[in-house]
BAMIMI-480542 format. One record per residue: y, x, z of N, C-alpha, C, CB in turn. Coordinates in steps of 0.2 Angstrom, whole numbers, padded with zeros to 4 digits, always signed. Glycine has a CB too. Layout:
YXZYXZYXZYXZ
...
This chain:
-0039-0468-0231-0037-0474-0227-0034-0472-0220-0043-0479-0226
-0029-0475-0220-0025-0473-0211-0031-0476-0205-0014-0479-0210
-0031-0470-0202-0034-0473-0197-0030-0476-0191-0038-0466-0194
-0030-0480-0186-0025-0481-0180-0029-0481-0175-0020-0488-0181
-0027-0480-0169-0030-0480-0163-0029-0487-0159-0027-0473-0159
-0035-0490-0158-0037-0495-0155-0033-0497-0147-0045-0494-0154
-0031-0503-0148-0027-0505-0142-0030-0510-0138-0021-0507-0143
-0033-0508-0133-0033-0515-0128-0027-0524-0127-0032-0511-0121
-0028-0528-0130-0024-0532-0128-0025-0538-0123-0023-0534-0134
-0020-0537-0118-0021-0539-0111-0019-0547-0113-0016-0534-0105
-0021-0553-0108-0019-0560-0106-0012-0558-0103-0024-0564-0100
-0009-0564-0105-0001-0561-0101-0002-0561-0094+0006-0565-0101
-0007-0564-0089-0008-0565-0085-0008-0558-0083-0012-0569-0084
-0012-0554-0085-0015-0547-0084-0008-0546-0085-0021-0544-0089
-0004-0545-0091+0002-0541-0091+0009-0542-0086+0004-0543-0098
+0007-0548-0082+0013-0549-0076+0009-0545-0073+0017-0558-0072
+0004-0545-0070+0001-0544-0063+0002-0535-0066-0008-0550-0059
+0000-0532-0068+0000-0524-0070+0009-0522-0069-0004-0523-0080
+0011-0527-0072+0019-0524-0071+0023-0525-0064+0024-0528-0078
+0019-0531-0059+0018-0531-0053+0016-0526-0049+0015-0535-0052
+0011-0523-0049+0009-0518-0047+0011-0511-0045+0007-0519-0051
+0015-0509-0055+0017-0506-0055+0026-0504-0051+0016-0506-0060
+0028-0510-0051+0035-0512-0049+0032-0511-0040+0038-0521-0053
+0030-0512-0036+0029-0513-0030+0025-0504-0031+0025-0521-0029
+0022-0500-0036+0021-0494-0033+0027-0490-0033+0016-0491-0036
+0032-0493-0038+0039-0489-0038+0042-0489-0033+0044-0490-0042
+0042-0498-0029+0046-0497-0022+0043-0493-0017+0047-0504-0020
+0036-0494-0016+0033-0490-0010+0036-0481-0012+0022-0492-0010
+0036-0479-0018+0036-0472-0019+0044-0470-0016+0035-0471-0029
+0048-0476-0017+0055-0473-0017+0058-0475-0009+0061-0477-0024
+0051-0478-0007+0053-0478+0002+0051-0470+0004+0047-0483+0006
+0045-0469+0002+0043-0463+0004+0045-0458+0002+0039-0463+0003
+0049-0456-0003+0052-0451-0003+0060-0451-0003+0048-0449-0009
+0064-0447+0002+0073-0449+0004+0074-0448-0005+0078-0442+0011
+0080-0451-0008+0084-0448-0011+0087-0441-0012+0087-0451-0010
+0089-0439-0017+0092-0432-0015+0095-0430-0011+0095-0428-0018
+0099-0434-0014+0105-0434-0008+0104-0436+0000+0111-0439-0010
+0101-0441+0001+0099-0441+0007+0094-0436+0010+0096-0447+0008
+0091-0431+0005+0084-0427+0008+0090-0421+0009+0077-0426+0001
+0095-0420+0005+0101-0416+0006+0103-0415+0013+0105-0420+0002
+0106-0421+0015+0110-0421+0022+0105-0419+0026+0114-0429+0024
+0098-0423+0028+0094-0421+0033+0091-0414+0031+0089-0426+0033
+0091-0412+0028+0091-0402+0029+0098-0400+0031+0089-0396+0021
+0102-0404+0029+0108-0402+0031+0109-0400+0039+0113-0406+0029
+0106-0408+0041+0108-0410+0047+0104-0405+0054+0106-0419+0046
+0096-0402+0049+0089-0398+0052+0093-0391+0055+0083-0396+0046
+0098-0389+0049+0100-0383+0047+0105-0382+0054+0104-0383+0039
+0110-0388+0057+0116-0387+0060+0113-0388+0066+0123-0390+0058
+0105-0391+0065+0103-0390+0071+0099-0384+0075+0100-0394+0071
+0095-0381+0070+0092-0375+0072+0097-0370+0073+0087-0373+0066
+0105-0373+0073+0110-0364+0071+0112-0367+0081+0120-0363+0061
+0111-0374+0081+0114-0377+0088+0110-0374+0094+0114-0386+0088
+0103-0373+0091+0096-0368+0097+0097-0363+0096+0089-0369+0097
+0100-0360+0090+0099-0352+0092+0107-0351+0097+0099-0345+0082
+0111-0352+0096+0116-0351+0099+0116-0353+0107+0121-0353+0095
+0111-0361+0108+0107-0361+0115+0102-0354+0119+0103-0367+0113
+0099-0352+0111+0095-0345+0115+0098-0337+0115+0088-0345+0112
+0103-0337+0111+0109-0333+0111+0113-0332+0119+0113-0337+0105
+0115-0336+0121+0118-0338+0128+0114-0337+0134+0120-0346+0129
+0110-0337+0134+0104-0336+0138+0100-0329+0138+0099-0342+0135
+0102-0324+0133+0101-0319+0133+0108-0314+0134+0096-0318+0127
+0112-0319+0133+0119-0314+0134+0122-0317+0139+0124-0314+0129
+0126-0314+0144+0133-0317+0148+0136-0320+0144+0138-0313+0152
+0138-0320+0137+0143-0322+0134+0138-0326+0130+0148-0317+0131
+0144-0335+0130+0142-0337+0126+0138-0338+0118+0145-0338+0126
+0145-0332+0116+0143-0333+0107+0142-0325+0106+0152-0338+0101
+0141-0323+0100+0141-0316+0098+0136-0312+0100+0146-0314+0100
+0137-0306+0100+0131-0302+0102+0130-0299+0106+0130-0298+0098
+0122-0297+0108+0121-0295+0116+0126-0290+0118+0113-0293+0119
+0126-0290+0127+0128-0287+0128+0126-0279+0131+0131-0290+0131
+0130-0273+0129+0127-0266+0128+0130-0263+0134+0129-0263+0120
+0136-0265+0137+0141-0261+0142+0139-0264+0148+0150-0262+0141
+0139-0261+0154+0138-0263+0160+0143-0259+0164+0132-0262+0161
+0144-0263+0171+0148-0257+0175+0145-0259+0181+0156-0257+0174
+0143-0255+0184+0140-0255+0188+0141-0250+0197+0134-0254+0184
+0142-0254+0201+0146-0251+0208+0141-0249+0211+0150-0258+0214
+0144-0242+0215+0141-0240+0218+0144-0237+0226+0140-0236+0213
+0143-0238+0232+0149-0234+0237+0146-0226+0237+0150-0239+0247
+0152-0223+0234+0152-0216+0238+0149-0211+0243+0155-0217+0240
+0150-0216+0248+0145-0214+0253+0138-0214+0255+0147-0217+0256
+0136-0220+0250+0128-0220+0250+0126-0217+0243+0124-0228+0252
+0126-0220+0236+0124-0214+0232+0131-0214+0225+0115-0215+0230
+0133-0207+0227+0139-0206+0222+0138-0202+0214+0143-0201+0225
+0143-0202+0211+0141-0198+0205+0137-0194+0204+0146-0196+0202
+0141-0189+0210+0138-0182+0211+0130-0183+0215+0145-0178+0216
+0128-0187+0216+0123-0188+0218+0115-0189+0211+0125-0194+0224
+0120-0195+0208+0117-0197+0200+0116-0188+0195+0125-0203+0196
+0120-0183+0197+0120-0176+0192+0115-0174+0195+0125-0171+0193
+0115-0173+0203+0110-0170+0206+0104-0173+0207+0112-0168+0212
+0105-0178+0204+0095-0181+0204+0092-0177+0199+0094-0190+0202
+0084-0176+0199+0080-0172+0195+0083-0178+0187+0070-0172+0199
+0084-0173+0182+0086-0174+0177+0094-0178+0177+0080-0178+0173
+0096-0178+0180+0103-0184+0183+0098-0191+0180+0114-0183+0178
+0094-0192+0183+0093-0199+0184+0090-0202+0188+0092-0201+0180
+0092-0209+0191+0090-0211+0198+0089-0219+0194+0097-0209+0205
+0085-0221+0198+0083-0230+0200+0090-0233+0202+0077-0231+0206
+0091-0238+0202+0099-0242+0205+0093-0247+0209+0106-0247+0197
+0094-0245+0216+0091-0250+0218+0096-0253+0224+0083-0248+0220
+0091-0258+0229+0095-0262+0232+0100-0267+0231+0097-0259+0235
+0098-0271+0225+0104-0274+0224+0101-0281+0226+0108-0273+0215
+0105-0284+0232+0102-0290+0232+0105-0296+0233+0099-0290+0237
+0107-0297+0226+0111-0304+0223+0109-0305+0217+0118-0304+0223
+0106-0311+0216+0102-0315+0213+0104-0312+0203+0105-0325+0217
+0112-0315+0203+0114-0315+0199+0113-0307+0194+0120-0317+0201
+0114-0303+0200+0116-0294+0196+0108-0292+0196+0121-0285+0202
+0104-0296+0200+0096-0294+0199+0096-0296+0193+0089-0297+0203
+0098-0302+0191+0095-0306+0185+0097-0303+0179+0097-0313+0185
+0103-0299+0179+0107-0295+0174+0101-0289+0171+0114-0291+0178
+0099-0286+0176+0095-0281+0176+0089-0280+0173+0094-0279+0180
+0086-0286+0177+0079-0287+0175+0077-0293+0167+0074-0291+0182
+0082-0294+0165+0082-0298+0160+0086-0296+0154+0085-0304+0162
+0091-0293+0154+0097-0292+0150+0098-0284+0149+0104-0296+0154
+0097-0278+0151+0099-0273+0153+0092-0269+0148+0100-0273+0160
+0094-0266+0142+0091-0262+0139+0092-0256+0137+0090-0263+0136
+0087-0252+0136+0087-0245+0135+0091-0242+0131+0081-0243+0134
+0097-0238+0133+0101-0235+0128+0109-0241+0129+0096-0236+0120
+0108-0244+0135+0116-0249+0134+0119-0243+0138+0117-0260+0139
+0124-0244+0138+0130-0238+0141+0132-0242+0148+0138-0236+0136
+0133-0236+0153+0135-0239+0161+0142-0234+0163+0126-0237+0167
+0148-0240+0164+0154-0237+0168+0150-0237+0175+0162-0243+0169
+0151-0230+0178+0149-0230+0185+0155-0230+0191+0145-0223+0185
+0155-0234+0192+0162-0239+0196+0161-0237+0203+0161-0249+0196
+0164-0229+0209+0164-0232+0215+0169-0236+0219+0164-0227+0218
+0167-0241+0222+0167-0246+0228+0167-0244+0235+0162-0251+0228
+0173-0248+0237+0174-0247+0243+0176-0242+0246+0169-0248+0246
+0179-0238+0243+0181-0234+0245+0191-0233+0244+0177-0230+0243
+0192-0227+0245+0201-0227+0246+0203-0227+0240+0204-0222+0250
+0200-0226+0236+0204-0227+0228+0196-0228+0224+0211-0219+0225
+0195-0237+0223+0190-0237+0219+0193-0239+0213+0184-0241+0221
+0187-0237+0208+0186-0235+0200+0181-0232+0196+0190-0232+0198
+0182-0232+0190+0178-0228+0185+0178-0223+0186+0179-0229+0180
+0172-0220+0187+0174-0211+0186+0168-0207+0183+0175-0208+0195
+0163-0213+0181+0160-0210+0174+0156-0212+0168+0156-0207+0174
+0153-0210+0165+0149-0215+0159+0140-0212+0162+0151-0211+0148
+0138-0218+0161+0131-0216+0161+0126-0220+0157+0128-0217+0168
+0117-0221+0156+0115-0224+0152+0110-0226+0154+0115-0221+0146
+0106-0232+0153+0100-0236+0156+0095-0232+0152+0100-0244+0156
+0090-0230+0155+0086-0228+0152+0077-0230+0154+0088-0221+0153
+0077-0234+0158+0071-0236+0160+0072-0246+0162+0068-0230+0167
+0070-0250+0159+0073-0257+0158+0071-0259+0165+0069-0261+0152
+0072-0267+0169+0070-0270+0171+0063-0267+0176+0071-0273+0167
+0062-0266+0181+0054-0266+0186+0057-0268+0193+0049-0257+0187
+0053-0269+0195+0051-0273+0201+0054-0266+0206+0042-0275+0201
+0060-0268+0212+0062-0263+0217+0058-0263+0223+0068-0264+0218
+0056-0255+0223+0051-0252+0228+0054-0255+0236+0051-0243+0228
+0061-0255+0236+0061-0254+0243+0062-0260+0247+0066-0250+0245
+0062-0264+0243+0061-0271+0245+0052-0272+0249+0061-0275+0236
+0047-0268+0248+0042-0268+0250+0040-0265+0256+0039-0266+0246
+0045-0260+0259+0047-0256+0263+0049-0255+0269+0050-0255+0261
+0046-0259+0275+0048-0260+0281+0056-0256+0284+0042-0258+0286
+0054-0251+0281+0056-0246+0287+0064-0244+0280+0047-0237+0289
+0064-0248+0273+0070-0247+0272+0074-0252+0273+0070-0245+0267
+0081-0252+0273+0088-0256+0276+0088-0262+0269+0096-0249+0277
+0084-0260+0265+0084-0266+0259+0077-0271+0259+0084-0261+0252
+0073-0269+0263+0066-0273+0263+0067-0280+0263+0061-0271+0269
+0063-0284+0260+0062-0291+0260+0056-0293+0260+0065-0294+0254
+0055-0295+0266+0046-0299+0267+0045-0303+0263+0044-0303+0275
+0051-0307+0258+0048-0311+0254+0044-0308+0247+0052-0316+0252
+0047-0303+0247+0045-0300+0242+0040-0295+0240+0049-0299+0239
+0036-0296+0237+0025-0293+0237+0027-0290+0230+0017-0301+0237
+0022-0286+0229+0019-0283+0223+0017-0287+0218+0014-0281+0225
+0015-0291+0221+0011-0298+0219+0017-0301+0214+0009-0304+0228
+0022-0302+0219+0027-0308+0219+0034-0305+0219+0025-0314+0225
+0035-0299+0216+0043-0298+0217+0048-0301+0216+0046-0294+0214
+0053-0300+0221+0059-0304+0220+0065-0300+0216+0062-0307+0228
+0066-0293+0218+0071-0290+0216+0067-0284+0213+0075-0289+0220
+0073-0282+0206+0073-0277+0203+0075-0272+0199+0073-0279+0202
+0077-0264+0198+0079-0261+0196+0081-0258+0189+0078-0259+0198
+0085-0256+0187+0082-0250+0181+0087-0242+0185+0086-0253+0170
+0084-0237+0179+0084-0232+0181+0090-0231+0176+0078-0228+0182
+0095-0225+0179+0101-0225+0175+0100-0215+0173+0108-0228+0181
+0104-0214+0169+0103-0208+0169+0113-0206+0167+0096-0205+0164
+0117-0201+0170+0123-0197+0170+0122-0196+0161+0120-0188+0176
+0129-0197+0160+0133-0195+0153+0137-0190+0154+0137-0200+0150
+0142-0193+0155+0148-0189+0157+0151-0192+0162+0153-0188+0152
+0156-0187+0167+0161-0190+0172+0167-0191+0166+0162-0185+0178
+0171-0194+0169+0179-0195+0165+0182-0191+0168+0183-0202+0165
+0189-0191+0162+0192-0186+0163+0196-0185+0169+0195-0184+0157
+0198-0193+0172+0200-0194+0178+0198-0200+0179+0206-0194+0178
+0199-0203+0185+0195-0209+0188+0202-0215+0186+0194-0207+0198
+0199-0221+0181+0202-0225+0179+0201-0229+0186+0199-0227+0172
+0209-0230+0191+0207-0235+0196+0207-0241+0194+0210-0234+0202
+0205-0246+0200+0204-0251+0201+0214-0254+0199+0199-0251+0210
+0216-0250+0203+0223-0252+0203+0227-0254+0194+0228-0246+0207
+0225-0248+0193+0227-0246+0184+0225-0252+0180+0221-0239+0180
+0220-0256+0182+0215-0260+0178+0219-0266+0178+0208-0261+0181
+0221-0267+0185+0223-0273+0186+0232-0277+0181+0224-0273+0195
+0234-0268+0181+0240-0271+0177+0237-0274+0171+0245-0265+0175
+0233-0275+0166+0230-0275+0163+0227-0283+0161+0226-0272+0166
+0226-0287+0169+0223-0291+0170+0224-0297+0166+0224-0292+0175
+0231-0298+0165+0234-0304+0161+0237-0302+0153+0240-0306+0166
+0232-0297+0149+0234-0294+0144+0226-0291+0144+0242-0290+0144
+0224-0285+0141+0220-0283+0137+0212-0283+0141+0223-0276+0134
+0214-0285+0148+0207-0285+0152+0207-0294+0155+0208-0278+0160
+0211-0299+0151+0210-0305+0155+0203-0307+0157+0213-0309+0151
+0198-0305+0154+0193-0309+0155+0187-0302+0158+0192-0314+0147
+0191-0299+0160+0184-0293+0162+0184-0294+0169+0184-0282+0160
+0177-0295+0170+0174-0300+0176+0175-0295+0181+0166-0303+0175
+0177-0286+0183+0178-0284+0188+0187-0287+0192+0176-0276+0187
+0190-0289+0188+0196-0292+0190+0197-0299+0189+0199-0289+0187
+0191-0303+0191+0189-0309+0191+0184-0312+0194+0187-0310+0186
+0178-0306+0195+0174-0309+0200+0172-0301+0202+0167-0314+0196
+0175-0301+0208+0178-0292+0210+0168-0290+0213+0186-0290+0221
+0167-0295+0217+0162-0294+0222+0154-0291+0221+0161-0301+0223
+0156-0296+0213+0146-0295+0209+0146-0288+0207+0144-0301+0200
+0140-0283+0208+0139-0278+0209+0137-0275+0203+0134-0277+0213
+0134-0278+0200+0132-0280+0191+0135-0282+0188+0127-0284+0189
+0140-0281+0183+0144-0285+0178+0143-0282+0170+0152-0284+0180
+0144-0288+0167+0145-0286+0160+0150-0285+0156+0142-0289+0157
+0150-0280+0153+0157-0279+0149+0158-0280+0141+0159-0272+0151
+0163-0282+0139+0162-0284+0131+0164-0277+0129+0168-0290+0128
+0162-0274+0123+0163-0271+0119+0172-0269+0120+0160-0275+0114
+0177-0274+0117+0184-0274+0117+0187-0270+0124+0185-0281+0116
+0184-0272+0129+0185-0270+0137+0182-0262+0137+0180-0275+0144
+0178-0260+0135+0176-0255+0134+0179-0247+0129+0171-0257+0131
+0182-0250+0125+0184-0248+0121+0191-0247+0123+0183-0252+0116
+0195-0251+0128+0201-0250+0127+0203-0246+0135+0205-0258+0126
+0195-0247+0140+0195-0244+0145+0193-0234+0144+0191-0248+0148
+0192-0234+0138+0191-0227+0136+0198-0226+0131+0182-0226+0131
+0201-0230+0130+0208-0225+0128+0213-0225+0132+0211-0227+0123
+0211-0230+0137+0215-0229+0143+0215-0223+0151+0214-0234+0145
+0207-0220+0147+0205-0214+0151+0212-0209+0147+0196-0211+0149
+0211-0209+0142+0214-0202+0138+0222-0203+0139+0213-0202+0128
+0225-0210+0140+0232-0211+0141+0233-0208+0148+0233-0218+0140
+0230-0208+0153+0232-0206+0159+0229-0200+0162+0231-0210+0163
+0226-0197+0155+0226-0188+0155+0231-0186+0152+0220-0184+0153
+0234-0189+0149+0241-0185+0146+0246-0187+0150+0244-0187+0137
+0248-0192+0156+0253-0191+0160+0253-0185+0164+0252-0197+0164
């Protein structure tokens, strides 16, 4: 004999109010959960956002907007107080860069400047300033001594141990070039392969950053004016 499996048989009453039930858990279900396509866009929308904060915290670790940090520095020095030849003759050719007291080139230093970025050693102020070497950071961002220092020409009473205002890194000698790329040289420059390198833009600031491209083209422009 066929066996069959026993069925409950409901009042219709019971059968509207169950298919009520069920119909009102489908709606609450398909509130709660987006469509694909709607669950789609909003990762979409998460995605173009989180790429809109990195490139916010991208800018903020670079001078430059977009792209990657910056590795090049050029950094001024006068002559007279401490020169290339001074940077060789320091124990290991390397010295601290101190005294710099403008807000912006501190901030370059103690924030942005890492071990191993390459440094144009730029003299200033003098009768034919320019590039006249390569050098390399070699001790990041610290707090500058002479700022603490009564008795030096750089001291700041605002600034404590405690509470420093300004900062250094320590540079160390690469090579001199093979001739002194001047200030003058550069400028032909200005409105073509250097438009935007900030020593022919913003002459003043002691601390600048240099792109990659500026770098690159200022080292084959060493070699072009050793074959003149």
């Amino acid at each position: 004999m066929e066996t069959r499996s026993k069925r409950r048989v409901l009042p219709e009453d019971s059968i509207s109010a169950t298919k009520k039930q069920t119909t009102e858990k489908s709606v609450l279900k398909s509130k709660a959960e987006p469509k694909p396509k709607k669950a789609k866009k909003a990762a979409e929308t998460a995605q173009k956002a989180n790429k809109s904060e990195e490139k916010k915290v991208g800018s903020t670790n670079s001078p430059e907007d977009t792209g990657p940090r910056t590795s090049v520095w050029l950094m001024k020095s006068e002559p007279d107080t401490f020169s290339i030849d001074a940077l060789i003759n320091s124990p290991d050719s390397t010295s601290h860069w101190d005294g710099v007291r403008n807000h912006e080139a501190k901030n370059l230093m103690k924030n942005l400047m890492k071990v191993g970025d390459r440094v144009l050693f730029y003299h200033s102020n003098t009768k034919e300033p320019g590039i006249v070497a390569l050098a390399e950071i070699v001790r990041e961002g610290y707090p500058d001594h002479t700022a603490f220092d009564p008795k030096s020409e750089y001291y700041d009473e605002k600034s404590t141990k405690e509470d420093p205002r300004w900062f250094m890194v320590d540079v160390k000698f690469t090579r001199k070039f093979k001739r002194i790329v001047t200030l003058k040289e550069l400028q032909k420059y200005k409105d073509k392969e250097l438009s935007g390198m900030k020593l022919l833009n913003r002459g003043r600031l002691s601390v600048q950053p240099v792109t990659g491209q500026e770098m690159d083209f200022i080292l084959s422009l060493e070699q072009e004016l050793k074959e003149e």
